[in-house]
N, C-alpha and C positions, 0 to 999 in steps of 0.2 A: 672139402678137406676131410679128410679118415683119419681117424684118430685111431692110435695102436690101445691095449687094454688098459695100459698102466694111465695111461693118458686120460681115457675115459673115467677111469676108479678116480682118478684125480681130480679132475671136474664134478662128480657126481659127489665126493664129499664134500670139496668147495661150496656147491651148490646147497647141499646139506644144512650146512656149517650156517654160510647166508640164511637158510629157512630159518635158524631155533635164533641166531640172532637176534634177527629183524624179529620174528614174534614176543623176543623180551623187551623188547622198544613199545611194545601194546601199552603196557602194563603202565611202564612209568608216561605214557602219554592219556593214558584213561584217569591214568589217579588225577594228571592235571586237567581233566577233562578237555582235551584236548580232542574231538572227536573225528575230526577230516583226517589229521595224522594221525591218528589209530587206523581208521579204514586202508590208507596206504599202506600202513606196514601190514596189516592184516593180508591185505590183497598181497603184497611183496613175497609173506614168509609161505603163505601157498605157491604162491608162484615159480621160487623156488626151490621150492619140493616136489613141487611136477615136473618141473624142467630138470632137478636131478633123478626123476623115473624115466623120464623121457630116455636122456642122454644113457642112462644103465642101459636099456632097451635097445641102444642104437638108432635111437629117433632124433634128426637134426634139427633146430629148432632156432629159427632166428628173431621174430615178432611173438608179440604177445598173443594175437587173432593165432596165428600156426600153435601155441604152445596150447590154447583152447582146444582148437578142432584136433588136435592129434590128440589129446587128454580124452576127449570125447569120443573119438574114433576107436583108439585102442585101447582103453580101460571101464569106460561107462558103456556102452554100446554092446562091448562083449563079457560086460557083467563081472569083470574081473574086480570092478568094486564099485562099489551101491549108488544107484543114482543120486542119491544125496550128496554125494562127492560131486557130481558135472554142477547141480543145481548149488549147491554151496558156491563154488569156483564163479559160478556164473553169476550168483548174485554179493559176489565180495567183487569182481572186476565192475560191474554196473556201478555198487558202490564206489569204487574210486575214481572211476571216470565222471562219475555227478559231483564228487565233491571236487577233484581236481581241478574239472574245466567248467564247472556253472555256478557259478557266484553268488547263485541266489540255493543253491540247494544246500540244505545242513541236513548233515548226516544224524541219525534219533539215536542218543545213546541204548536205548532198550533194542532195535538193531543192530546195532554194532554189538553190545554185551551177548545177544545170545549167539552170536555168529564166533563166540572167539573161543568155545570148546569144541566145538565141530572141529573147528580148521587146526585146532590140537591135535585130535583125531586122527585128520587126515596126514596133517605132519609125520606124526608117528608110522601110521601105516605105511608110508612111503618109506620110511625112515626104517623098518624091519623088513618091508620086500627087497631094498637095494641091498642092506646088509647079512640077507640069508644067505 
């Protein structure tokens, strides 16, 4: 399916919109220490924020594995923004797939805390490239 422009602008602030959300969901689930739901919505509010770079870009994106490798392909790879961005990404999804589906894994609040100015960061970054 091809999206006309208005269409796409549309989505990709949707998608936005969802990032800063979900990332104010951290807060009030950290204060309750509440640390497996923090790492979700942390992984979520990156999520999407890449998927609204993607979609600006005209990159179609339907799984989470594709919204990785395209992030990786077309922004860390060709340097357009710093490796610590794929490596962030990749270790906030690892994160929420340990805490979601292994029962025995708990997420270490001192990982989680320092992973949650980065992926501000990264938010933002994305959030000033779609909007220039």
């Amino acid at each position: 399916m091809s999206l006309t422009n208005d269409e796409r602008q549309t989505l990709v602030a949707l998608e936005l919109k969802k990032a800063h959300e979900i990332f104010e969901e951290i807060f009030i689930l950290t204060a309750a220490s509440k640390w497996s739901g923090a790492a979700n919505r942390l992984y979520y509010a990156v999520f999407h924020a890449i998927n609204a770079l993607l979609l600006h870009d005209g990159h179609s994106v339907n799984t989470h594995n594709g919204s990785h490798a395209l992030f990786s392909l077309y922004y860390i790879k060709t340097g357009l923004l710093p490796l610590e961005y794929g490596r962030l990404y990749n270790q906030l999804q690892t994160m929420r797939e340990e805490s979601d589906y292994n029962c025995v894994y708990e997420v270490q609040p001192d990982e989680l805390k320092e992973r949650i100015e980065p992926a501000r960061r990264l938010i933002e970054t994305i959030s000033r490239i779609v909007n220039s």
